[in-house]
SEMIMI-194004 format. One line per field, with one value per atom (N, C-alpha, C, O): z, y, x; atom name. Coordinates in steps of 0.1 Angstrom, whole numbers, plus 5000, padded with zeros to 4 digits. Layout:
N
pz = (Z,...)
py = (Y,...)
px = (X,...)
at = (CA,...)
This chain:
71
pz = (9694,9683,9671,9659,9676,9663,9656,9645,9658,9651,9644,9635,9650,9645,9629,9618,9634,9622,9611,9600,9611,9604,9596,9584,9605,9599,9589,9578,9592,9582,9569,9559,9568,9562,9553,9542,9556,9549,9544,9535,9548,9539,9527,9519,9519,9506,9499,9487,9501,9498,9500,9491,9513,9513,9510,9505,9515,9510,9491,9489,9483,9468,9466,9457,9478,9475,9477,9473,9486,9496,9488,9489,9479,9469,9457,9454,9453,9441,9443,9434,9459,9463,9469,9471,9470,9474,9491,9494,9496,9512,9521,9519,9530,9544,9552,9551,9565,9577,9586,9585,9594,9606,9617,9623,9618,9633,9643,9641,9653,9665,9683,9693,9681,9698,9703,9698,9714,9723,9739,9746,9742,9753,9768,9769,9778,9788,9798,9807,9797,9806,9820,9822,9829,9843,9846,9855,9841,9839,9828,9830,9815,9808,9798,9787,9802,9793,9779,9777,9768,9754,9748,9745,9744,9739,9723,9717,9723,9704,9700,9706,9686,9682,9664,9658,9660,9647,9637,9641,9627,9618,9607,9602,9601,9594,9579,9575,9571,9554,9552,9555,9548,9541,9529,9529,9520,9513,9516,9528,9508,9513,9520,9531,9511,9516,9527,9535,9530,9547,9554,9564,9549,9563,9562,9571,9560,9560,9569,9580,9569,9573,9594,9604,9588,9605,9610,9620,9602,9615,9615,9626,9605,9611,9625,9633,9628,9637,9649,9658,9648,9659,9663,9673,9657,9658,9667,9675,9668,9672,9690,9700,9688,9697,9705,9717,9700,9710,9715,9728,9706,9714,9726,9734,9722,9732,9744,9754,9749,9757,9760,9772,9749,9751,9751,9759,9744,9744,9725,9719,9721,9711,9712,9720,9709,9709,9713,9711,9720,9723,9714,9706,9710,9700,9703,9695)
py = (3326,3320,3319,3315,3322,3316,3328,3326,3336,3350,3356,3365,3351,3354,3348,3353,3334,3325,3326,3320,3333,3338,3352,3355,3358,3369,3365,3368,3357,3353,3346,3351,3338,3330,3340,3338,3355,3365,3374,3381,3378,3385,3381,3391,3369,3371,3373,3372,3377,3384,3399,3405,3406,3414,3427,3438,3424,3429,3434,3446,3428,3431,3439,3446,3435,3446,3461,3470,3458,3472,3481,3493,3470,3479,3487,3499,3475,3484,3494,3503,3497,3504,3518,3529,3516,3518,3528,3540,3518,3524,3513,3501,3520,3513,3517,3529,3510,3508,3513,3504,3522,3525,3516,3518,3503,3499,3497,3492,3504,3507,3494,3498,3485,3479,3484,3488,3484,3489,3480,3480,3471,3469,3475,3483,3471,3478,3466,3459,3466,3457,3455,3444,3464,3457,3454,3447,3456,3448,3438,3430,3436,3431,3439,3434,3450,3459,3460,3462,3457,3463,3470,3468,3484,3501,3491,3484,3497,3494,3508,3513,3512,3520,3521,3522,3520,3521,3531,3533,3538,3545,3539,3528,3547,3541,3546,3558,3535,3532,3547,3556,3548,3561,3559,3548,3567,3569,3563,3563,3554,3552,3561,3560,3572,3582,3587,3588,3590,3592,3586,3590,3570,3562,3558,3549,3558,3564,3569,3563,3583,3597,3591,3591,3587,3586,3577,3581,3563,3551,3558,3555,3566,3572,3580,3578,3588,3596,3591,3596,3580,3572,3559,3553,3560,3551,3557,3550,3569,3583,3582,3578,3587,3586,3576,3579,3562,3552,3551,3550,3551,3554,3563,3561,3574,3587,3581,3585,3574,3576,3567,3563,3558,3540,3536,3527,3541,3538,3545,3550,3544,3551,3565,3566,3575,3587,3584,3574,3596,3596,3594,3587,3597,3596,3607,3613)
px = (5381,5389,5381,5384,5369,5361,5355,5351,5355,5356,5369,5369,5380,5395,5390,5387,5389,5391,5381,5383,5369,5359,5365,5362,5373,5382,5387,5383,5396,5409,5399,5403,5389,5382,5380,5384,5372,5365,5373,5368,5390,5401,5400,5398,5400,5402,5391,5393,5376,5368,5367,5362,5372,5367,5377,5373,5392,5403,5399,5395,5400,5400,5385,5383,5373,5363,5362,5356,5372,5376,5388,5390,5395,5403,5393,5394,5385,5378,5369,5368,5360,5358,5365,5359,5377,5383,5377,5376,5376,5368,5376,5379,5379,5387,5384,5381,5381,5382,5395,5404,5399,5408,5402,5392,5413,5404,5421,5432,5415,5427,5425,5420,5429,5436,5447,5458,5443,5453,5450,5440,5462,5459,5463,5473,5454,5456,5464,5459,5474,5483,5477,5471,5478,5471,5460,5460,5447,5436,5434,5425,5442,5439,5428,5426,5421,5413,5418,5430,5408,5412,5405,5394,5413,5403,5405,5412,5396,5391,5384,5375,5392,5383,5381,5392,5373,5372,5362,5350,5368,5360,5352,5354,5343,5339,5343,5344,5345,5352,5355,5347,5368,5370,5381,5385,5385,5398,5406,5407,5416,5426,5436,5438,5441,5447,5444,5453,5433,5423,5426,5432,5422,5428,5443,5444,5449,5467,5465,5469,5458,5468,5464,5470,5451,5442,5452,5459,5453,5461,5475,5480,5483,5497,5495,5504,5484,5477,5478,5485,5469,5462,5480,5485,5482,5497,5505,5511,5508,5514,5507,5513,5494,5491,5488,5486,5487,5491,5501,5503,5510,5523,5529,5538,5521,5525,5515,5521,5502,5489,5489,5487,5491,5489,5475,5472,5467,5449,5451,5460,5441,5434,5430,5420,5433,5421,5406,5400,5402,5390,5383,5389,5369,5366,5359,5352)
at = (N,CA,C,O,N,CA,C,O,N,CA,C,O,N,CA,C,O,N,CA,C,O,N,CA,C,O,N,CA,C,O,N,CA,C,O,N,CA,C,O,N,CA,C,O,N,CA,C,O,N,CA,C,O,N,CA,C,O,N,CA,C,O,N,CA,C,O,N,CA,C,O,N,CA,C,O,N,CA,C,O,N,CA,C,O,N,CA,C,O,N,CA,C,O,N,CA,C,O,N,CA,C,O,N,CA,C,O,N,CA,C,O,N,CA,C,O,N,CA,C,O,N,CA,C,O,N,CA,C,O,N,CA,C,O,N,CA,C,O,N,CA,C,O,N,CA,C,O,N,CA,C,O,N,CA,C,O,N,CA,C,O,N,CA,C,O,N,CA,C,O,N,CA,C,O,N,CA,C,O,N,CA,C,O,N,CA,C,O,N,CA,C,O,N,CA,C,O,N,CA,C,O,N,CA,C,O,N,CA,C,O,N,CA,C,O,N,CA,C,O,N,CA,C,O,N,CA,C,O,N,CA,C,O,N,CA,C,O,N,CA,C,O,N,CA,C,O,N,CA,C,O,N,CA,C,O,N,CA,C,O,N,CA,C,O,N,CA,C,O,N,CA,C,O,N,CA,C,O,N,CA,C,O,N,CA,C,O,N,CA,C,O,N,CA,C,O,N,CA,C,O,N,CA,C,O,N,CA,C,O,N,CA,C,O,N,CA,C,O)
């Protein structure tokens, strides 16, 4: 909980630096219902347009696999 809330705390800094930069992060959960397991996967800062195209991708394929892409 206390890293959630460190999250939320650090959006209104890091959101508007990430605009002017314009670099984004793709970050993918996916949970695994009968164990409780969670795939996480993330890229590192790219294009906005880039990371669009990736999480439309990786969205696709969760859906179709129910995990993230390999990496």
């Amino acid at each position: 909980m206390l890293s959630s809330l460190g999250a939320l705390l650090a959006t209104p800094l890091v959101w508007p630096w990430r605009a002017v930069t314009n670099r984004w992060p793709v970050v993918a959960y996916a949970l695994d219902a009968p164990d409780g397991t969670i795939h996480l996967r993330r890229t590192p800062p790219m294009r906005w347009t880039q990371a669009k195209m990736v999480a439309q991708a990786w969205a696709e394929h969760i859906e179709r696999y129910g995990e993230p892409p390999a990496r």
